[in-house]
C-alpha positions in Angstrom: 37.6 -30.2 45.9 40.2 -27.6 45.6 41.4 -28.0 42.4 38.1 -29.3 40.9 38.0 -27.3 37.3 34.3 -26.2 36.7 35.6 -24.8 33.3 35.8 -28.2 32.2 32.4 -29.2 32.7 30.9 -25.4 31.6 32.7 -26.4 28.0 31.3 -29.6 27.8 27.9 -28.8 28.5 28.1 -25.6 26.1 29.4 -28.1 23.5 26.7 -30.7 24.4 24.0 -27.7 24.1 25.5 -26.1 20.9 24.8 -29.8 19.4 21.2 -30.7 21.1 19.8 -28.3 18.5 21.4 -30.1 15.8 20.7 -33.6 17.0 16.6 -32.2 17.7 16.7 -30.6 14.0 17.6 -33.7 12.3 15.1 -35.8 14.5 12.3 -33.5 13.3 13.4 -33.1 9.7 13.1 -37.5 9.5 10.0 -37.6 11.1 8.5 -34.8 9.1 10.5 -36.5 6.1 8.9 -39.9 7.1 5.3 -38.1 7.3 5.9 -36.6 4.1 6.8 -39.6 2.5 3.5 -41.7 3.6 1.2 -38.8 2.8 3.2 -38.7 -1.0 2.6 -42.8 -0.9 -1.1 -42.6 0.0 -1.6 -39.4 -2.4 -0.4 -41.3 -5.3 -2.2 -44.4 -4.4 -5.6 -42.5 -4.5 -4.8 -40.9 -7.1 -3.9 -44.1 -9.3 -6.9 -45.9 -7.3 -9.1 -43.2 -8.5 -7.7 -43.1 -12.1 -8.2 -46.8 -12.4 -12.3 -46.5 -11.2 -12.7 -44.0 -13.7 -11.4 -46.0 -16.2 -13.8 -48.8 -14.7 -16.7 -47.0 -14.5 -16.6 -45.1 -18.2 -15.9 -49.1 -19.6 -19.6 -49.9 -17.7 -20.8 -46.9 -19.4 -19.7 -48.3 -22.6 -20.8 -51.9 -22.0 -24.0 -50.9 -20.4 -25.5 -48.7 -23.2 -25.5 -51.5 -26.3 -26.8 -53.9 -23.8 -29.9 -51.2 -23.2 -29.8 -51.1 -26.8 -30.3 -54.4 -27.2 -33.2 -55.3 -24.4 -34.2 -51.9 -23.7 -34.6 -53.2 -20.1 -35.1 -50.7 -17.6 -32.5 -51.5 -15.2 -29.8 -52.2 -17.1 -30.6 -48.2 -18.1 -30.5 -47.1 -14.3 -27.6 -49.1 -14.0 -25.8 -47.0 -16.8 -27.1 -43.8 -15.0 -25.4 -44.7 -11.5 -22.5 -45.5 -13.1 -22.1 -42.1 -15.1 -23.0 -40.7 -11.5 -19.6 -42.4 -9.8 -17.8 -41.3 -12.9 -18.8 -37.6 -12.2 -18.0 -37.9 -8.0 -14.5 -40.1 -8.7 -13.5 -37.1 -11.0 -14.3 -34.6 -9.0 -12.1 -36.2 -6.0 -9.3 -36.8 -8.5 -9.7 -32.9 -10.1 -9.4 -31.7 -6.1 -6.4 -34.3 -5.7 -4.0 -33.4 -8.3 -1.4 -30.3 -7.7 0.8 -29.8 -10.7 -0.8 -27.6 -13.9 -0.8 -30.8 -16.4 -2.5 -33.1 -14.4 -5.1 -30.4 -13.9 -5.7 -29.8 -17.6 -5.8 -33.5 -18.3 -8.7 -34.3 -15.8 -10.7 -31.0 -17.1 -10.6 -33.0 -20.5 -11.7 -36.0 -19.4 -14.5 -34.2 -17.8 -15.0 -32.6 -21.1 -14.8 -35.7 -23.0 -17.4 -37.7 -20.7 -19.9 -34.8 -21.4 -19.5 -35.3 -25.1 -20.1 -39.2 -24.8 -22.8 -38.7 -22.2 -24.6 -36.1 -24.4 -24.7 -39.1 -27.5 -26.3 -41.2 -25.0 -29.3 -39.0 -25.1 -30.5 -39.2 -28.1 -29.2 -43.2 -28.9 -31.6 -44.0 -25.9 -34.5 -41.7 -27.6 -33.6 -43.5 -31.4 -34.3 -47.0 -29.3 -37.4 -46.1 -27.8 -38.8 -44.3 -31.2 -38.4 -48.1 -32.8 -35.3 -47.9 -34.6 -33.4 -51.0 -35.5 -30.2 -52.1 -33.0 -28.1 -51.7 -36.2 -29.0 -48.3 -37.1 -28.4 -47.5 -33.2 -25.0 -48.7 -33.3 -23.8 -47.1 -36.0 -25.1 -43.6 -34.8 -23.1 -44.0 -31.5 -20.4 -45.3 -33.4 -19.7 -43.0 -35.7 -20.9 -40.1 -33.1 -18.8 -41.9 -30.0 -15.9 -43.1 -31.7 -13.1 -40.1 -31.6 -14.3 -38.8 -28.3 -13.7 -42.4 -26.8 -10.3 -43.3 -28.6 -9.5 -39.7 -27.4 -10.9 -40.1 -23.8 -8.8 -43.4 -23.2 -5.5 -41.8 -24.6 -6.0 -38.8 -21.8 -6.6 -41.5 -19.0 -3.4 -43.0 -19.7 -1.5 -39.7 -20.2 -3.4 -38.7 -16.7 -2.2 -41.9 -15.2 1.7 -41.3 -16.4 1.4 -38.2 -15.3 0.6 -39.6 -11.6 3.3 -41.5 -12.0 5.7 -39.2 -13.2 4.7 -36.9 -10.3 5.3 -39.9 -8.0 8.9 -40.2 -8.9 9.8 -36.9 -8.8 8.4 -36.5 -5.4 10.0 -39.3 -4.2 13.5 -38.6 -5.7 13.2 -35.0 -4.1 12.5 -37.0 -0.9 15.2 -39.0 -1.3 17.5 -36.2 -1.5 16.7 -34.4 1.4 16.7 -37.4 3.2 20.5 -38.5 2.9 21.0 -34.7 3.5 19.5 -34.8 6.7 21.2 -38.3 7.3 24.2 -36.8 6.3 23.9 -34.0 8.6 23.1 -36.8 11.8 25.7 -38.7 10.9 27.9 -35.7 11.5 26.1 -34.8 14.3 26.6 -38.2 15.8 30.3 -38.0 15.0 30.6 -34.6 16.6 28.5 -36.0 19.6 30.8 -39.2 20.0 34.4 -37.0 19.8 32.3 -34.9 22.8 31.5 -38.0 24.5 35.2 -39.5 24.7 36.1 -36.0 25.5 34.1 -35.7 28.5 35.1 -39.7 29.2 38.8 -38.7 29.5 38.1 -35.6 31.7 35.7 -36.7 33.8 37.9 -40.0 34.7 41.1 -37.1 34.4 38.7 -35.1 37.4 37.2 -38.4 39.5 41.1 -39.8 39.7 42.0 -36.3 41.0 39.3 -36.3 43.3 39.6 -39.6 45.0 43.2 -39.0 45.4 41.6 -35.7 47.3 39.1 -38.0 49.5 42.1 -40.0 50.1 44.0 -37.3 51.2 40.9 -35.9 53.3 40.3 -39.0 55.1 43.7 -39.5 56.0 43.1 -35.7 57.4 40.3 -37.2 59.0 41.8 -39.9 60.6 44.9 -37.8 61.8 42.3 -35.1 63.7 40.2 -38.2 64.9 43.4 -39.4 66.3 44.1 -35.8 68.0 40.5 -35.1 69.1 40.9 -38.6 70.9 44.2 -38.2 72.3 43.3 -34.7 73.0 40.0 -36.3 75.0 42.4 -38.6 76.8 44.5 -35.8 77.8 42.1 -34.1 78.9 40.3 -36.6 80.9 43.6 -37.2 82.7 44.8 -34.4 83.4 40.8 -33.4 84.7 40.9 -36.2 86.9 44.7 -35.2 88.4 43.3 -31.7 89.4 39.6 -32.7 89.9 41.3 -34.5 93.8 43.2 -31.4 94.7 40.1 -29.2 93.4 37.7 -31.1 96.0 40.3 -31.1 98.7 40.4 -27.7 98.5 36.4 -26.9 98.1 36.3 -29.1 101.3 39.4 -27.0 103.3 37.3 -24.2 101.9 33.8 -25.2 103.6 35.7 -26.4 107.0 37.4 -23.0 107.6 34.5 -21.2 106.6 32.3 -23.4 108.9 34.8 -23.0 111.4 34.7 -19.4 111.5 30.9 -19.0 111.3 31.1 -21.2 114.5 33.9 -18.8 116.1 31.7 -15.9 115.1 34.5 -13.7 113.8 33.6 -10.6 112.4 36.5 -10.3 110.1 34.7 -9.2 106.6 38.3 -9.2 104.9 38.5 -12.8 105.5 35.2 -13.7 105.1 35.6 -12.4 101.5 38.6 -13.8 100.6 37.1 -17.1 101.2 34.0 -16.5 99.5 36.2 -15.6 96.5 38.3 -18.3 97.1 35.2 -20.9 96.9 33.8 -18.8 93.5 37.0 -19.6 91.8 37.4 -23.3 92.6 33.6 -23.1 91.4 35.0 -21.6 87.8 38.0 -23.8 87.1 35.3 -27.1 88.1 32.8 -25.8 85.8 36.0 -25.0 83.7 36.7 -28.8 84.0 33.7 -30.1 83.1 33.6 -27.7 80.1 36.7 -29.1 78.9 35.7 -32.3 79.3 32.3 -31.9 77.5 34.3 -30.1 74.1 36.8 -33.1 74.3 34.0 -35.2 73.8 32.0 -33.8 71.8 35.4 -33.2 69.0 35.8 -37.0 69.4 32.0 -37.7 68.6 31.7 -39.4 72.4 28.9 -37.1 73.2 26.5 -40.0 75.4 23.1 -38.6 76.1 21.0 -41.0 78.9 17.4 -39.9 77.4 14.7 -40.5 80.1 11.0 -39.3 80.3 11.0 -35.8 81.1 8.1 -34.0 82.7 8.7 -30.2 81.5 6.2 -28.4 83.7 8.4 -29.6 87.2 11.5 -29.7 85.0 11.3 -26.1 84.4 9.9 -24.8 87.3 13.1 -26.5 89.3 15.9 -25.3 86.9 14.1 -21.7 87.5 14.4 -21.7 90.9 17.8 -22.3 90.9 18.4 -18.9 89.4 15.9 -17.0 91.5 18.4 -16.5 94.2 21.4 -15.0 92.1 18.7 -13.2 90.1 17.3 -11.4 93.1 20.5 -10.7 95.1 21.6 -8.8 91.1 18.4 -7.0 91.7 17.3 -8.6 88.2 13.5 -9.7 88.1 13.2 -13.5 87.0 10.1 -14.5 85.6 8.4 -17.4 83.3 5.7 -18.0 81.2 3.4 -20.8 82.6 4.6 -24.5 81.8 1.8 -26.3 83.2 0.3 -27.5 79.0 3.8 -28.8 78.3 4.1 -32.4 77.8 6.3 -35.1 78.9 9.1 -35.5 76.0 12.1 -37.9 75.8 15.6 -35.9 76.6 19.1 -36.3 79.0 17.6 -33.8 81.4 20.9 -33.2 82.9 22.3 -32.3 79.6 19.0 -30.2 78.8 19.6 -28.4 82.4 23.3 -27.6 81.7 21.7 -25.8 78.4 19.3 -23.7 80.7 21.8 -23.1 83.6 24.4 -21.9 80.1 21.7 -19.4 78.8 20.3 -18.2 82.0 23.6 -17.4 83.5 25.1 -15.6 80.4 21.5 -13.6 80.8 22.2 -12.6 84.7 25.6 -11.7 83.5 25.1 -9.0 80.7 22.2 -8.1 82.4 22.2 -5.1 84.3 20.3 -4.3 87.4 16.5 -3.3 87.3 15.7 -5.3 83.8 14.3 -9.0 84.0 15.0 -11.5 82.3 12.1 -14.2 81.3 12.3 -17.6 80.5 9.1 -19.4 78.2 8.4 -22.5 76.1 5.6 -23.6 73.5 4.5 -26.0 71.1 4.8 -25.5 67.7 5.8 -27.4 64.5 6.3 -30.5 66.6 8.4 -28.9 68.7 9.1 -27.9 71.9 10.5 -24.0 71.7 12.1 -22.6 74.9 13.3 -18.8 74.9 15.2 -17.1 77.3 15.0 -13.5 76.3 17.1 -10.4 78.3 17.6 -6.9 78.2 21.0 -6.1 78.0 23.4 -5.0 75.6 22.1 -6.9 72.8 24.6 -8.4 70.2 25.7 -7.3 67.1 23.8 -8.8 63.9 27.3 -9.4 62.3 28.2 -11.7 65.2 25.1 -13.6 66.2 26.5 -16.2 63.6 29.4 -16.5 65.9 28.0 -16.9 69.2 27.8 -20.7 69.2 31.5 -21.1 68.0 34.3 -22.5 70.6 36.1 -19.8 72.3 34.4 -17.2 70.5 33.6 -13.6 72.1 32.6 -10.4 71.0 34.2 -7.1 69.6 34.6 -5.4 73.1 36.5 -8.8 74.4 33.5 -9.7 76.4 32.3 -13.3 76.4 28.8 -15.4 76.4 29.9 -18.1 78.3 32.3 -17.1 80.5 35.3 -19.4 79.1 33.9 -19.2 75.6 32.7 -23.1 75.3 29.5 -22.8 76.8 27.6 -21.8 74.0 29.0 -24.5 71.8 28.4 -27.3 74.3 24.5 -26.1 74.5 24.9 -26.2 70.5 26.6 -29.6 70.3 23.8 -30.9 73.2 20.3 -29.6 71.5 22.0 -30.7 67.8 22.5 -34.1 69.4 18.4 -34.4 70.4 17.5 -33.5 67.1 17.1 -30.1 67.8 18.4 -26.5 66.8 19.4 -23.4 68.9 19.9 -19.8 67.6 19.8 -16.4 69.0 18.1 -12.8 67.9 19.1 -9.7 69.4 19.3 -5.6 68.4 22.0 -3.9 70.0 20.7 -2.0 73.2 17.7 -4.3 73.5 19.0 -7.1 75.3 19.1 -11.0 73.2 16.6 -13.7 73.0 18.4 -17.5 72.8 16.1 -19.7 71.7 16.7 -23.5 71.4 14.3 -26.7 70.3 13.8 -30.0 70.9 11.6 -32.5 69.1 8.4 -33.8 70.3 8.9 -37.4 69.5 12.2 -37.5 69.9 14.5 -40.5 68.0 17.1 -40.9 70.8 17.3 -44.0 73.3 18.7 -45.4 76.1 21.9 -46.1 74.4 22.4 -42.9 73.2 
């Protein structure tokens, strides 16, 4: 898109990232708020839980000791034992629950205080046991017991305001920092809906200016579709106006030239103005058909007629067809073995004009003396075929280039001849599901390499 703003988008996300930490900082601060608030609930219920057992337990105390006095039974003094026992362990839990200094000094006197009334216990147990009278008992831990118990009940409750106090206060500070951070999400929820609408209006602002784009590239589109095929059309015609004078000409061509092989004239002048005569009706038919193959492969009418190819005979032939040339150049051709290739699905005549392409741009730039070899492998499921030479070599900077239409290199030379060989062997691999590149070093000669699926997805109607 060419006048696609990225600034746009870079501001909205900074915006969207400058308020993520916000939005993450106010999710925490709840949930930590939330924790804090349960562990304050079920703090406060132990605590008043706790306060309330105590409470309990020194009442059993109290209740269990005149009853002793009265049957002096055994059990019923064990039972007063156990329960001065839970009374020691419930206020040691609630001395390592509480926080705040007050509550602290409270429970160390109600620890205090239940020594004091556990130590006139002693010796009202002993006074029973000696004989003495359930009266006299009585009033000895009444007027021993009696201010350390109105005094031990006044700290329980003050202990258990205190909790609750404490509870309150907690909670209130809770609350406040809660519709703080509320407050704050709010905010951050405002900020992130403003952003929102703001990205809305300019993303809609950007996809409206980009389908009016498409539209405008598709009705590009359509326009070079529409040339391409008019261009194919013209093409076509006017190949098939000069292909009958071309052949009327290739056949005047042969006659004289049979003619005079049957007169037996030894006139090398004309001898080689026909043969030069028959190489260039040879270029503007291969011209033709290069033409022809470009128009069709701009108007995406590329047909390909896959069949079973055997590669070992397939290669073997297409070789042999260059041996001749090769040898009269005084170039050496040679190939790998191809007798472990498979059979693979491909338009062999299309795969043969690749070959014929690559080995004739090798016999041209290569000079006498060198050789040129041809090879193919397996590997990756593919079938790899190299046709490697020693000539000039390309430049790195314009092995990019090679497979473009009409292209040719800094000294005006060209691989291909009329520069659209190259991109017809590119358009043909490409179209069998292949790919084809080239490596070279200047002074070294190049290597074209080009390959073509094993199980190939083309058929018939390709």
């Amino acid at each position: 898109m060419k006048h696609f703003n990225w600034k746009i988008y870079i501001g909205i996300l900074l915006a969207v990232f400058a308020f993520l930490p916000v939005v993450i900082f106010s999710s925490v601060s709840l949930k930590e708020l939330i924790s804090d608030q349960n562990e304050l609930i079920s703090k406060h219920s132990r605590e008043l839980y706790l306060t309330e057992r105590l409470r309990y337990e020194k009442e059993r105390q109290f209740e269990l000791l005149p009853l002793y006095i009265a049957n002096r039974d055994q059990k019923t003094l064990d039972s007063f034992y156990d329960a001065h026992k839970l009374f020691l362990e419930l206020a040691k839990e609630l001395d390592e629950l509480t926080d705040d200094p007050l509550s602290d000094v409270l429970i160390r006197q109600i620890r205090e205080l239940d020594k004091h009334l556990f130590a006139i216990s002693g010796p009202a147990i002993k006074m029973r046991k000696k004989g003495m009278t359930i009266t006299e008992v009585e009033k000895f831990i009444h007027d021993e017991a009696g201010f350390y118990t109105d005094t031990f009940n006044k700290t329980v409750d003050l202990f258990a305001t205190q909790a609750n106090n404490n509870f309150h206060k907690a909670r209130e500070n809770i609350q406040k920092t809660s519709n703080a951070i509320i407050r704050e999400f709010e905010l951050a929820c405002a900020i992130a809906i403003l952003l929102a609408i703001t990205a809305i209006i300019l993303t809609a602002k950007v996809l409206r200016q980009k389908m009016a784009e498409d539209q405008l590239k598709e009705k590009e589109l359509r326009q070079t579709k529409a040339l391409s095929t008019a261009r194919k059309e013209t093409v076509e015609v006017v190949s098939h106006d000069l292909k009958n004078p071309l052949s009327a000409a290739k056949l005047s061509i042969d006659l004289v030239t049979g003619r005079i092989l049957k007169l037996g004239t030894e006139d090398a002048a004309l001898k080689r103005g026909l043969q030069m005569t028959s190489r260039s009706l040879h270029s503007m038919e291969t011209l033709i058909g290069n033409l022809l193959d470009q128009a069709k492969i701009e108007a995406g009418q590329l047909n390909l007629s896959p069949t079973s190819c055997e590669l070992r005979t397939f290669l073997d032939d297409v070789v042999a067809l260059f041996v001749p040339l090769a040898e009269k150049k005084g170039i050496t051709l040679t190939h790998d073995s191809f007798d472990s290739l498979p059979a693979i699905q491909c338009d062999q005549n299309r795969i043969e004009q690749v070959l014929s392409n690559l080995l004739g741009n090798a016999l041209k730039f290569s000079p006498k003396g060198t050789e040129i070899r041809v090879s193919a492998r397996i590997q990756d499921h593919n079938v790899v075929f190299s046709v490697r030479d020693h000539g000039s070599g390309i430049p790195k900077e314009q092995l990019d280039h090679i497979f473009e239409r009409y292209w040719q290199t800094t000294d005006g030379t060209r691989r291909g001849g009329n520069g659209l060989g190259l991109a017809i062997a590119k358009a043909v691999v490409e179209a069998h599901g292949g790919r084809i590149w080239a490596t070279s070093e200047p002074g070294q000669g190049a290597d074209f390499i080009f390959s073509l699926p094993l199980q190939s997805h083309l058929s018939r109607s390709s």
